[in-house]
N, CA, C and O atoms as CSV, one atom per row, in Angstrom:
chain,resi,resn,atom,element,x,y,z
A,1,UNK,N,N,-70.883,12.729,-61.018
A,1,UNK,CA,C,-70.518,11.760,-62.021
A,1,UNK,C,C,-69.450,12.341,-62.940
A,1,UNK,O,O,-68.642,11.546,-63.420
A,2,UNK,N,N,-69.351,13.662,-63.248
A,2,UNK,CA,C,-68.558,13.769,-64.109
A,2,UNK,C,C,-67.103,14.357,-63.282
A,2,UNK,O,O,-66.200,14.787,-64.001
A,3,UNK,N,N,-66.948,14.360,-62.060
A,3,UNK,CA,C,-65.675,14.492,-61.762
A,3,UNK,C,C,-65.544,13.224,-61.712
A,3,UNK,O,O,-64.372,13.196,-62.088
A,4,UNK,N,N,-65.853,11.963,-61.522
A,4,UNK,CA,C,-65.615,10.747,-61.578
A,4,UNK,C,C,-65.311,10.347,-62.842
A,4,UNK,O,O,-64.556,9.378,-62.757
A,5,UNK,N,N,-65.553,10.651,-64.049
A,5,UNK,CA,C,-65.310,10.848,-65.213
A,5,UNK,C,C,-64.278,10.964,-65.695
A,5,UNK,O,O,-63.655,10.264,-66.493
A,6,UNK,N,N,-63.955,12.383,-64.933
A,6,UNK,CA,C,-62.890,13.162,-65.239
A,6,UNK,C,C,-61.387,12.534,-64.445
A,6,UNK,O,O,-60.325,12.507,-65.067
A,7,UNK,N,N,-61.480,12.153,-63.301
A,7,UNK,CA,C,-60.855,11.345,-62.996
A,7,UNK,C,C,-60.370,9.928,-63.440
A,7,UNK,O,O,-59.145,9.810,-63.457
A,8,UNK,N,N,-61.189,8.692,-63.848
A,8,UNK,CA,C,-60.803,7.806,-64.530
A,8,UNK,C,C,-60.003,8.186,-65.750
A,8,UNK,O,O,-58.883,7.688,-65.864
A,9,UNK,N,N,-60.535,9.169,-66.853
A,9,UNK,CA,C,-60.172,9.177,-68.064
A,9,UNK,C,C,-58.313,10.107,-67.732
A,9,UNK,O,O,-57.326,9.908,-68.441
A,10,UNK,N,N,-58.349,10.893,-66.712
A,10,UNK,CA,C,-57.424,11.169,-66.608
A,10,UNK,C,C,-55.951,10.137,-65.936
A,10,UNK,O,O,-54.766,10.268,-66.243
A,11,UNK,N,N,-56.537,9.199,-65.013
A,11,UNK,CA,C,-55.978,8.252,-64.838
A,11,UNK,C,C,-55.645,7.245,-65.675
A,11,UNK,O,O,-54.494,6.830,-65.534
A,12,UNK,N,N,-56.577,6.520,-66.838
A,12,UNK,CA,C,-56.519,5.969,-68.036
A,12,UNK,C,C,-55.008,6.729,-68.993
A,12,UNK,O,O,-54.116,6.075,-69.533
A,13,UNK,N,N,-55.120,8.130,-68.953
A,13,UNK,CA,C,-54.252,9.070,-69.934
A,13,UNK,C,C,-53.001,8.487,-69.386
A,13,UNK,O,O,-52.252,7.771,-70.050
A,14,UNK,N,N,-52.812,8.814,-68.178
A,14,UNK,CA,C,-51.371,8.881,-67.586
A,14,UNK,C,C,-51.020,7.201,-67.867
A,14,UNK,O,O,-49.893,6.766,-68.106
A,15,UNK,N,N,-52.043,6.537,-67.793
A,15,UNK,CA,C,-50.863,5.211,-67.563
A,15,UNK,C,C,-50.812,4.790,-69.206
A,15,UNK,O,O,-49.843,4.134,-69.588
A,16,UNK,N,N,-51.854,5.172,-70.159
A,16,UNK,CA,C,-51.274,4.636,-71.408
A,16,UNK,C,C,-49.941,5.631,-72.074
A,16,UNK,O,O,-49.106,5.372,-72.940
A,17,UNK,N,N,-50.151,6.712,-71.338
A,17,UNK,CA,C,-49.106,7.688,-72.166
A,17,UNK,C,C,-47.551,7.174,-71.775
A,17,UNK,O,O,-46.591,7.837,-72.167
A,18,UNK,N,N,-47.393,6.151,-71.108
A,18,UNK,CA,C,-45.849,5.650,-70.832
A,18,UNK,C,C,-45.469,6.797,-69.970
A,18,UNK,O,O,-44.945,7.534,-70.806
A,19,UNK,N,N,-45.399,7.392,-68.890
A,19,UNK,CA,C,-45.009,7.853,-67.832
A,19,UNK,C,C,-43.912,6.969,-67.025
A,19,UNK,O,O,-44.179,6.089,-66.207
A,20,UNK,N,N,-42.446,7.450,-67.487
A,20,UNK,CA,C,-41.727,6.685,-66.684
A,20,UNK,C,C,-41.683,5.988,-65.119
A,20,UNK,O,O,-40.841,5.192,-64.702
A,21,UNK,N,N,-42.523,6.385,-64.602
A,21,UNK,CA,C,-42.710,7.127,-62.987
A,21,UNK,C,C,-44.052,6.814,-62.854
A,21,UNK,O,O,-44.060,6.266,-61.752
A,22,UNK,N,N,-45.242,6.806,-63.278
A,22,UNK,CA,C,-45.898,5.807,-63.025
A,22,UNK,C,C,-46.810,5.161,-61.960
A,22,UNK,O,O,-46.912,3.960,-62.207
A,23,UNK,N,N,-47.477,5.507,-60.913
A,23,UNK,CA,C,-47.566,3.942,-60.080
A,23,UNK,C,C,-48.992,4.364,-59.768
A,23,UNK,O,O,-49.590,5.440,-59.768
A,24,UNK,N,N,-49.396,2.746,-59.426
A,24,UNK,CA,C,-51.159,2.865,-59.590
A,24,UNK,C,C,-51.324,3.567,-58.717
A,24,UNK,O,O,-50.446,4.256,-58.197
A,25,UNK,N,N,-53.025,3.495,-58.249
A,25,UNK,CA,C,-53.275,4.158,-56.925
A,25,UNK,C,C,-52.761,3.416,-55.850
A,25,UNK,O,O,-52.060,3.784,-54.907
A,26,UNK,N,N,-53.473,1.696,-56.298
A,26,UNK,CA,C,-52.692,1.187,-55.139
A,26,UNK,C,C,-51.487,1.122,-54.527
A,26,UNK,O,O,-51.377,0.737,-53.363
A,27,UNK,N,N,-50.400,1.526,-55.323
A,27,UNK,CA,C,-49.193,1.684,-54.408
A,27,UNK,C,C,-49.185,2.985,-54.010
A,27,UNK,O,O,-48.766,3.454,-52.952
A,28,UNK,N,N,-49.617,3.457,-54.818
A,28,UNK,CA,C,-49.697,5.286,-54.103
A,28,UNK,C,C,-50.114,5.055,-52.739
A,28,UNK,O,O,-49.403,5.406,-51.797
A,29,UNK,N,N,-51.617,4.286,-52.529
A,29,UNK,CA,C,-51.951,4.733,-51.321
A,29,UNK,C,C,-50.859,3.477,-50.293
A,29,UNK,O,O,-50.855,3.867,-49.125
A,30,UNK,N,N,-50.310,2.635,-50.402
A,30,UNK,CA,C,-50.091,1.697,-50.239
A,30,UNK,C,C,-48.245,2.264,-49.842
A,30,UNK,O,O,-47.470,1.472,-49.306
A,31,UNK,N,N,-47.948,3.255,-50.101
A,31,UNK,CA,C,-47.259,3.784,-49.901
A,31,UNK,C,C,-46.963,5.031,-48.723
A,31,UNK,O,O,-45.977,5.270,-48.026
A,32,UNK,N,N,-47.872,5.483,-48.811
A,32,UNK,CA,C,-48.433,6.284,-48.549
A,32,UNK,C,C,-48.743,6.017,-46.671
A,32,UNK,O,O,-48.260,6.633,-45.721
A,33,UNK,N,N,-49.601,5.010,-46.688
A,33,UNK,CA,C,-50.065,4.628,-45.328
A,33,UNK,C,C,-48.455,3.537,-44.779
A,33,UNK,O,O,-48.137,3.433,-43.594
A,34,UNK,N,N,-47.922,3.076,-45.561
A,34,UNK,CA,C,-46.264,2.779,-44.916
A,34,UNK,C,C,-45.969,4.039,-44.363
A,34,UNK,O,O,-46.325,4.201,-43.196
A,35,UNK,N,N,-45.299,5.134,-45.037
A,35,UNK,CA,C,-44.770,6.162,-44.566
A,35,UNK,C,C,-45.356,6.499,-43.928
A,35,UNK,O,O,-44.561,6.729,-43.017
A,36,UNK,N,N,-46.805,6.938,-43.375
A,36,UNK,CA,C,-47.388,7.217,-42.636
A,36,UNK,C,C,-46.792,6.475,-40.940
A,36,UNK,O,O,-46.230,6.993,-39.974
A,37,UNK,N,N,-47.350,4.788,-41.290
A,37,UNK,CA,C,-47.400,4.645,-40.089
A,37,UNK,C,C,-46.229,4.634,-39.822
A,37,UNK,O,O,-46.164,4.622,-38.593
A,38,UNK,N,N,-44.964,4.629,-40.369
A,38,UNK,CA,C,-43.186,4.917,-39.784
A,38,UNK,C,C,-43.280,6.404,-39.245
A,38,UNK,O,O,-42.489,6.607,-38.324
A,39,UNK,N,N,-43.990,7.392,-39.567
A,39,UNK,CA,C,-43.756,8.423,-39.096
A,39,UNK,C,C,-44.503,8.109,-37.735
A,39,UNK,O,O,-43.814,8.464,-36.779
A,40,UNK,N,N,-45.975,7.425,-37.295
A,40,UNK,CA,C,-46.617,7.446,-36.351
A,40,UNK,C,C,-45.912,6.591,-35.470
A,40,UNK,O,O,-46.226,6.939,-34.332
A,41,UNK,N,N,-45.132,5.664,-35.430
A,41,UNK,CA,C,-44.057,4.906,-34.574
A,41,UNK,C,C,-43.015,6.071,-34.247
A,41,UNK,O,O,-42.452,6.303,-33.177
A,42,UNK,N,N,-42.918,6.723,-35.438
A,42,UNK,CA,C,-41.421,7.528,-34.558
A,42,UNK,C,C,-41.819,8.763,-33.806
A,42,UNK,O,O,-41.129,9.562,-33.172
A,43,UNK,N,N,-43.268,8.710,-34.069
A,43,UNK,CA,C,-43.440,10.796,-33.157
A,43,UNK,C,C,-43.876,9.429,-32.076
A,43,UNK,O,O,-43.212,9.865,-31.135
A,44,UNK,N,N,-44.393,8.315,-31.591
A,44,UNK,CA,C,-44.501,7.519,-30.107
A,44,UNK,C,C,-43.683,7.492,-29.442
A,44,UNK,O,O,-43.759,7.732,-28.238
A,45,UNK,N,N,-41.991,6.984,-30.475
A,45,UNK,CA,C,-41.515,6.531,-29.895
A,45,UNK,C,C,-40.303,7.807,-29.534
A,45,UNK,O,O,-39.258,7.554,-28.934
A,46,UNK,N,N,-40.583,8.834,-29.900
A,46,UNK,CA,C,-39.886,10.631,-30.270
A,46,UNK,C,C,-39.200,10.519,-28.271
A,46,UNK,O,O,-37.994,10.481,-28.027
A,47,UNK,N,N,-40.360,10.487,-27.082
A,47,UNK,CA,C,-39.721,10.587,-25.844
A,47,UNK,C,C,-38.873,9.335,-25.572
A,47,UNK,O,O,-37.818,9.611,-25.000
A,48,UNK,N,N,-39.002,8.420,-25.756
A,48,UNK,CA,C,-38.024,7.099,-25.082
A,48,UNK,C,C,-36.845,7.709,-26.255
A,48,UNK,O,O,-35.807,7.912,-25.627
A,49,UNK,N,N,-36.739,7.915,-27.104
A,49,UNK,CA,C,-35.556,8.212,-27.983
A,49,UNK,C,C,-34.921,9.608,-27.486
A,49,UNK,O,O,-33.745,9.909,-27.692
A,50,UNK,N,N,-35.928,10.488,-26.749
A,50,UNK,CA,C,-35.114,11.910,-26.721
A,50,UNK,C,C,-34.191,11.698,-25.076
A,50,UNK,O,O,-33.083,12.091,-24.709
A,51,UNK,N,N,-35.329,10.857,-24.365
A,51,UNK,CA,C,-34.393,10.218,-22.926
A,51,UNK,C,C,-33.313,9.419,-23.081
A,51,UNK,O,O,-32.456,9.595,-22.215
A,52,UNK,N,N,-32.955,8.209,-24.283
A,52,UNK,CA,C,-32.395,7.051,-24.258
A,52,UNK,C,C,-32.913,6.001,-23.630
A,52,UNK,O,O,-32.154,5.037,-23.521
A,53,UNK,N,N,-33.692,5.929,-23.305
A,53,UNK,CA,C,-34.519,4.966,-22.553
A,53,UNK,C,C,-35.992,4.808,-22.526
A,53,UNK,O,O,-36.486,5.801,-21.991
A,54,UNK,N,N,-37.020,3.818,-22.949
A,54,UNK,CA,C,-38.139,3.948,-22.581
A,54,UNK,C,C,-38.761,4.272,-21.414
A,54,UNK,O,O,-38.196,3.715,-20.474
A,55,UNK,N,N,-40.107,5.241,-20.930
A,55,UNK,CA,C,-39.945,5.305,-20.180
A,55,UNK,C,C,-40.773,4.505,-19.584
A,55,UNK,O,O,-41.635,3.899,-20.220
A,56,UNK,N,N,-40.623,4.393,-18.265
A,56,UNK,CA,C,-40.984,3.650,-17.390
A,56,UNK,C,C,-42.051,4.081,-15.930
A,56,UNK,O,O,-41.459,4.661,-15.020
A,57,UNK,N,N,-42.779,3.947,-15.835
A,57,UNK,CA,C,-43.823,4.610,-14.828
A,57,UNK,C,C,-43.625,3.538,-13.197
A,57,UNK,O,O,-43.060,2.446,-13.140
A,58,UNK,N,N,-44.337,4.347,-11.946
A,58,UNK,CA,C,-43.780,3.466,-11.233
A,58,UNK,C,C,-44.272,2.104,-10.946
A,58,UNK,O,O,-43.724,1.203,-10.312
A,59,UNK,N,N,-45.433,2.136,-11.550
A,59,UNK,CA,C,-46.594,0.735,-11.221
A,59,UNK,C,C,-45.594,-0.510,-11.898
A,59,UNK,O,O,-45.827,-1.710,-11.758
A,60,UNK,N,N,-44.367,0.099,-12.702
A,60,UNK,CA,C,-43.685,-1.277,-13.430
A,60,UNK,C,C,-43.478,-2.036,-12.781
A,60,UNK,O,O,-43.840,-3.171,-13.090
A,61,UNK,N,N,-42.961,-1.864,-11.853
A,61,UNK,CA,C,-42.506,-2.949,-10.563
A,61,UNK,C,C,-43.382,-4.105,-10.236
A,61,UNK,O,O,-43.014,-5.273,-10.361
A,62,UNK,N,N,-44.718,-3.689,-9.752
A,62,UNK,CA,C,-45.851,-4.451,-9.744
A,62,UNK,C,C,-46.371,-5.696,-10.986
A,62,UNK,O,O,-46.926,-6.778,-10.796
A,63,UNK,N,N,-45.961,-5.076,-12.204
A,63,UNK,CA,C,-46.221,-6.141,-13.286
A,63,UNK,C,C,-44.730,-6.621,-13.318
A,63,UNK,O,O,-44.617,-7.494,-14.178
A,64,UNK,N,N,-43.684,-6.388,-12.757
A,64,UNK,CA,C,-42.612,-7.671,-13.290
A,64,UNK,C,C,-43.048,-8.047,-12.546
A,64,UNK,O,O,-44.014,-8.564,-13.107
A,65,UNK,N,N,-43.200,-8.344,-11.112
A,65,UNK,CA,C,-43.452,-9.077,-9.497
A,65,UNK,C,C,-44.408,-10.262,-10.030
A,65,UNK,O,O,-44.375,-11.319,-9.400
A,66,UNK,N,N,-45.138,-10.170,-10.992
A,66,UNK,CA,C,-46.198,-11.138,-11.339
A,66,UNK,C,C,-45.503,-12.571,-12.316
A,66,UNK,O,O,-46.031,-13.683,-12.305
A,67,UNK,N,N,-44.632,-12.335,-12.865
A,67,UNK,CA,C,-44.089,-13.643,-13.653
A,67,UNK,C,C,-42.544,-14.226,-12.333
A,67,UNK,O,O,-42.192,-15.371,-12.048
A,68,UNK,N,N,-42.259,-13.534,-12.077
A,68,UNK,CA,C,-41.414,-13.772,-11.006
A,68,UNK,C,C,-41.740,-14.540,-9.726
A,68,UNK,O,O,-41.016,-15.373,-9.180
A,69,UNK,N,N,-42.976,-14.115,-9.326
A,69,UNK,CA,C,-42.888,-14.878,-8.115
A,69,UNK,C,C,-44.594,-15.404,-8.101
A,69,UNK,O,O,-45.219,-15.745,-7.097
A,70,UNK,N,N,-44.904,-15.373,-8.954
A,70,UNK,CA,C,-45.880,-16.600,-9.482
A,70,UNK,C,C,-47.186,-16.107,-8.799
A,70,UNK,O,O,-47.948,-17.003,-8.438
A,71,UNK,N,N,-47.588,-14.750,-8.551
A,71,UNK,CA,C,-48.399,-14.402,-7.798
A,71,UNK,C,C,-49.244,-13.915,-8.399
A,71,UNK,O,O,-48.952,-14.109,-9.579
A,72,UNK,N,N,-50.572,-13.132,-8.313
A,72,UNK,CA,C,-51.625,-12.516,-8.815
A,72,UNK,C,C,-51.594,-11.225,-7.845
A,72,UNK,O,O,-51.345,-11.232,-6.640
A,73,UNK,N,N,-51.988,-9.827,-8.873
A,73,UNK,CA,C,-51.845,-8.658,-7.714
A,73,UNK,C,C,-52.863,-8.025,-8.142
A,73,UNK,O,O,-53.269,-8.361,-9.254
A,74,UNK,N,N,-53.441,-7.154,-7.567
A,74,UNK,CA,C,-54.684,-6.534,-8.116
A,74,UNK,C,C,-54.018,-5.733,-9.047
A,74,UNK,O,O,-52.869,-5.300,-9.140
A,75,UNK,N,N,-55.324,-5.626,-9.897
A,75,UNK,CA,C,-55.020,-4.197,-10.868
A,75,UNK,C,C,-53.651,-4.674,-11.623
A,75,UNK,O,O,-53.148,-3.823,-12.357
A,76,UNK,N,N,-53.016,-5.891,-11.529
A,76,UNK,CA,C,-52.039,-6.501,-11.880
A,76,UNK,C,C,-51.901,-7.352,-13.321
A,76,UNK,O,O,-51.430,-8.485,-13.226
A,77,UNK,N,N,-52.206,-6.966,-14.377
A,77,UNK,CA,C,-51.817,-8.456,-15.376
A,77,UNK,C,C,-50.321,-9.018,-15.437
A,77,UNK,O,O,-49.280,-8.458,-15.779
A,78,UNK,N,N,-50.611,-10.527,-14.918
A,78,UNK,CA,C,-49.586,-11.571,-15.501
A,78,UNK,C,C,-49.338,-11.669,-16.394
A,78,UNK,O,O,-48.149,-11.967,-16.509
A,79,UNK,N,N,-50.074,-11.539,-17.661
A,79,UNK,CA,C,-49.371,-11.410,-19.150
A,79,UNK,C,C,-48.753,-10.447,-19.541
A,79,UNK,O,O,-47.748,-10.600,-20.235
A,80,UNK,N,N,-49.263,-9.082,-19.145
A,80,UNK,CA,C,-48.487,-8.192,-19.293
A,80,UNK,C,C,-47.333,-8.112,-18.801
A,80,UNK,O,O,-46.348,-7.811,-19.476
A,81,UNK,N,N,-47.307,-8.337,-17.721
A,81,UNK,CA,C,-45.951,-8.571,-16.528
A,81,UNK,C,C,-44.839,-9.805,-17.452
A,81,UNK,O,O,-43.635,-9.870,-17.204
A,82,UNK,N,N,-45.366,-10.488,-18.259
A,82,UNK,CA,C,-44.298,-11.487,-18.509
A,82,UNK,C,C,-43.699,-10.940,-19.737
A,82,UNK,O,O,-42.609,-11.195,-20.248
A,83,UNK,N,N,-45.086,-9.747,-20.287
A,83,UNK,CA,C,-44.571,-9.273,-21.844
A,83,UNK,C,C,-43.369,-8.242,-21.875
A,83,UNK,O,O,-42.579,-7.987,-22.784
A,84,UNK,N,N,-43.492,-7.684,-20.474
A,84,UNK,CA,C,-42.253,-6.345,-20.137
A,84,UNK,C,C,-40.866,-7.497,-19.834
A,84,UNK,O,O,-39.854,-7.435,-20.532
A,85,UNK,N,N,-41.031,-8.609,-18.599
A,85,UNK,CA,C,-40.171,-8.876,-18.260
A,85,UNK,C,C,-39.275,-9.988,-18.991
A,85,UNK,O,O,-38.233,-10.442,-18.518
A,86,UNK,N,N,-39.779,-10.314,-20.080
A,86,UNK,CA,C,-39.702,-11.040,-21.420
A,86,UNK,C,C,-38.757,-10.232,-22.108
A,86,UNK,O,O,-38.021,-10.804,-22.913
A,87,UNK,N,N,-38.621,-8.774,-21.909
A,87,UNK,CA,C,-37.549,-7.981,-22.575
A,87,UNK,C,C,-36.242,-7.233,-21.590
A,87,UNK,O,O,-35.130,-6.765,-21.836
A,88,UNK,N,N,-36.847,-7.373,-20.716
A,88,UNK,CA,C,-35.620,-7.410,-19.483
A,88,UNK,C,C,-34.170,-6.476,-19.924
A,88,UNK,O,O,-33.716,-5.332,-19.943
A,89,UNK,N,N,-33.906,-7.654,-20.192
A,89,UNK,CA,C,-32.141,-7.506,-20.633
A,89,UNK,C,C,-32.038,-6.791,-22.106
A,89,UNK,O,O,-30.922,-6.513,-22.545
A,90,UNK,N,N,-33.302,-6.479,-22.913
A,90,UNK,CA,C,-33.098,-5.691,-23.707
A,90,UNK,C,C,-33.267,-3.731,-23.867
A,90,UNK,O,O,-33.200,-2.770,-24.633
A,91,UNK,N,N,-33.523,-4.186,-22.473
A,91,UNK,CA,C,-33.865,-2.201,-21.577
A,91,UNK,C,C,-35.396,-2.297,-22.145
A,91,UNK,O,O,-35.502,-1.290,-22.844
A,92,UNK,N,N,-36.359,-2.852,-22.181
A,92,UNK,CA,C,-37.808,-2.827,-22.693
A,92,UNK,C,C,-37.797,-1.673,-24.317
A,92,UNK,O,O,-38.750,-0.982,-24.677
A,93,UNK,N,N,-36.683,-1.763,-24.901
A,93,UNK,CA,C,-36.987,-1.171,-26.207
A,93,UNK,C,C,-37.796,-2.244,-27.059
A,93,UNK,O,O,-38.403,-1.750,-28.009
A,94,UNK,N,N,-37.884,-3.240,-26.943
A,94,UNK,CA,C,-38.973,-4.079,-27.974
A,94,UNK,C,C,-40.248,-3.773,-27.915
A,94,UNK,O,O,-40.909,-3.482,-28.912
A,95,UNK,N,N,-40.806,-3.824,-26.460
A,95,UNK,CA,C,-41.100,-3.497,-25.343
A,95,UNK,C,C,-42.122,-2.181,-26.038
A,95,UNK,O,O,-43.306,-1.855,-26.125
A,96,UNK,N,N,-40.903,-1.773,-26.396
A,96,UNK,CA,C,-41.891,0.383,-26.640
A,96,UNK,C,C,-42.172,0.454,-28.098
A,96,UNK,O,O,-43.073,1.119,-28.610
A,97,UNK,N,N,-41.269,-0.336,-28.743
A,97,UNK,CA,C,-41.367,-0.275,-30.015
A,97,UNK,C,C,-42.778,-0.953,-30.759
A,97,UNK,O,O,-43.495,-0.343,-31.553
A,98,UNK,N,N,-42.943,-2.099,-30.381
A,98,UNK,CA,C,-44.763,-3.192,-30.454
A,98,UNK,C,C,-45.537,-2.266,-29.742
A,98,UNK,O,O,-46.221,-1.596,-30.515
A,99,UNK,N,N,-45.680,-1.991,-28.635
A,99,UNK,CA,C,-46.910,-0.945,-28.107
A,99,UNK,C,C,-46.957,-0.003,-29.478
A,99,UNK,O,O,-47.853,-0.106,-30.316
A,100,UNK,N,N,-45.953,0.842,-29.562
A,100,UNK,CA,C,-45.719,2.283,-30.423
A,100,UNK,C,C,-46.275,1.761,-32.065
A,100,UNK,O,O,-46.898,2.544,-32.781
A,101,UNK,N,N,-45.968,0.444,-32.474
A,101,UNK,CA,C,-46.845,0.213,-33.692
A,101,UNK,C,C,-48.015,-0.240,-33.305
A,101,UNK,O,O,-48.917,0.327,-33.920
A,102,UNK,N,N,-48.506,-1.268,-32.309
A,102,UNK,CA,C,-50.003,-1.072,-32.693
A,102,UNK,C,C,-50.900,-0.345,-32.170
A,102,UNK,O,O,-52.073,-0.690,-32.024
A,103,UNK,N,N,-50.303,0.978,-31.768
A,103,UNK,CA,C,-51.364,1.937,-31.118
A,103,UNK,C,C,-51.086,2.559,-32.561
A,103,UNK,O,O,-52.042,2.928,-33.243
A,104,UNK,N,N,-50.050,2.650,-32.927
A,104,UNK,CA,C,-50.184,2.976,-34.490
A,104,UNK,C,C,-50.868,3.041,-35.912
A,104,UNK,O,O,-50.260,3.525,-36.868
């Protein structure tokens, strides 16, 4: 209880004492977990950036084949297959970038 104490009243100090600089906890932490997760997108996305290219494994083939020619393959998702080939013409950087934030 009394580091809890000691904490409020010290938090209370700083913000009545006019501290140019300033900011609650909530943006602290709120800040905090931004920068965070920009750093956790960029150490994901660190190999497709050090190649120039995302990379690509060989099973890709198999999930474009599925929005293309209207088929079902084992071990195959069609949604997935439409979500890669949906970026096509953009070299699948959208592609790496949405995976890389929400594994994030």
């Amino acid at each position: 209880m009394g580091l809890a104490m000691a904490y409020v009243s010290s938090t209370g100090r700083a913000a009545r004492g006019g501290a140019a600089f300033a900011i609650s906890n909530f943006q602290r932490s709120y800040l905090t977990w931004t920068l965070a997760s920009i750093a956790m997108v960029l150490a994901l996305m660190t190999p497709a950036l050090w190649n120039g290219f995302p990379l690509i494994f060989p099973d890709t083939g198999g999930y474009l084949d599925r929005p293309v020619l209207g088929t079902l393959g084992m071990g195959r998702s069609a949604l997935y297959g439409l979500f890669l080939y949906a970026d096509v013409r953009l070299s699948f950087w959208p592609n790496a970038v949405l995976q890389s934030a929400l594994t994030a």
